[in-house]
C-alpha distance (Angstrom), angle and dihedral (degrees) to the residues before:
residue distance angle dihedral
X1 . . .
X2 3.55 . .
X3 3.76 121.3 .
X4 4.17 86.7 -114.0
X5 3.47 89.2 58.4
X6 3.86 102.2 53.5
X7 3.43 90.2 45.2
X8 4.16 90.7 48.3
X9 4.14 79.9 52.2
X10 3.69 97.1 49.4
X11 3.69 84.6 47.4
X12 3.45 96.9 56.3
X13 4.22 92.4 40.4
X14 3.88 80.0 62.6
X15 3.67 97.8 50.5
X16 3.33 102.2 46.8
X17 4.64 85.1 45.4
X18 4.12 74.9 64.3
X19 3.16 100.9 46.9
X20 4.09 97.5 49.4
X21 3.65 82.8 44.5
X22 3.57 92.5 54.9
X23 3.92 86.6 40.5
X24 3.83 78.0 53.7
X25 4.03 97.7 57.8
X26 3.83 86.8 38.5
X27 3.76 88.1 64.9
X28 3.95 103.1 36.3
X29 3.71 94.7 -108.3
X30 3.59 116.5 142.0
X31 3.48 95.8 -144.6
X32 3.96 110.0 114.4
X33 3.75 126.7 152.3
X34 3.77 94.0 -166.3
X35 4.25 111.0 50.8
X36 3.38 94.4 170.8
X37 3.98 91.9 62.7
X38 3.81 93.8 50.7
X39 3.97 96.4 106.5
X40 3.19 87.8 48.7
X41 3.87 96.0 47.4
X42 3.46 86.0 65.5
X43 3.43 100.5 52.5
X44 4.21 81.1 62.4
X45 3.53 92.1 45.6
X46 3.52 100.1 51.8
X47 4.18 91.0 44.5
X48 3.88 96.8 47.9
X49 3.98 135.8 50.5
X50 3.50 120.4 -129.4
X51 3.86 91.5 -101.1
X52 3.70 98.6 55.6
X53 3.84 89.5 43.7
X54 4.05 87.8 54.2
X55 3.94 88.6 43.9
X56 3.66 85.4 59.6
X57 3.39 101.8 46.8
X58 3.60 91.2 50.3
X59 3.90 98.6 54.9
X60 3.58 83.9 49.9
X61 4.09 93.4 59.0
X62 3.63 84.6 42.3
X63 3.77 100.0 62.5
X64 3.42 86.4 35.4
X65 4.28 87.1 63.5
X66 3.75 87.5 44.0
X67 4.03 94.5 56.8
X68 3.99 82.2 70.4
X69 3.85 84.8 75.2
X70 3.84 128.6 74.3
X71 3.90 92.2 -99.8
X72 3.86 124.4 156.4
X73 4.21 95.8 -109.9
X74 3.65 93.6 -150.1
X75 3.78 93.2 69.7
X76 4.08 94.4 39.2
X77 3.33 77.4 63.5
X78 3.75 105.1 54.9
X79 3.70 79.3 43.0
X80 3.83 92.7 53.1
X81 4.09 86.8 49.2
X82 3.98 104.2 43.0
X83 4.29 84.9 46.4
X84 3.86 92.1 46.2
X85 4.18 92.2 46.0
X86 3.66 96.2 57.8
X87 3.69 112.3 -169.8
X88 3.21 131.6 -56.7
X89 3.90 132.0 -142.0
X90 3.24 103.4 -123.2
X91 3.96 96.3 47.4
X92 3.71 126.5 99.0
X93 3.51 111.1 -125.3
């Protein structure tokens, strides 16, 4: 693997640490891996339902599965973006 890819892996390992923490706060388990992100956690919590927050973790752990395959990183992670954003209300698609 190339040294972009690890390091788009380990990337990804970290993100989806956040989001079970966040997953974490969001149920009232005191579980968290990162402390120092708590306030912020809640900030999360308090925007998002449970359902979006699992939707989210779960295209994360998708891409993640696809970075086994010979794909061009650069668009995983447009992918990984555009999935993540949603849509918004005021856009035009």
């Amino acid at each position: 693997l190339f040294p972009y890819t690890t390091l788009f892996r380990s990337a990804l390992d970290i993100m989806i640490d956040i989001y079970r923490d966040i997953l974490n706060v969001k149920l009232c388990n005191k579980c968290v891996k990162y402390v120092c992100l708590l306030d912020k956690y809640h900030v999360v919590c308090n925007n998002n339902t449970l359902d979006k927050l699992l939707d989210k973790l779960d295209i994360v752990l998708n891409i993640k599965d696809i970075v086994k395959y010979n794909v061009n990183i650069n668009l995983l992670i447009d992918r990984l973006i555009i999935e993540l954003g949603g849509q918004y209300e005021g856009s035009r698609c």
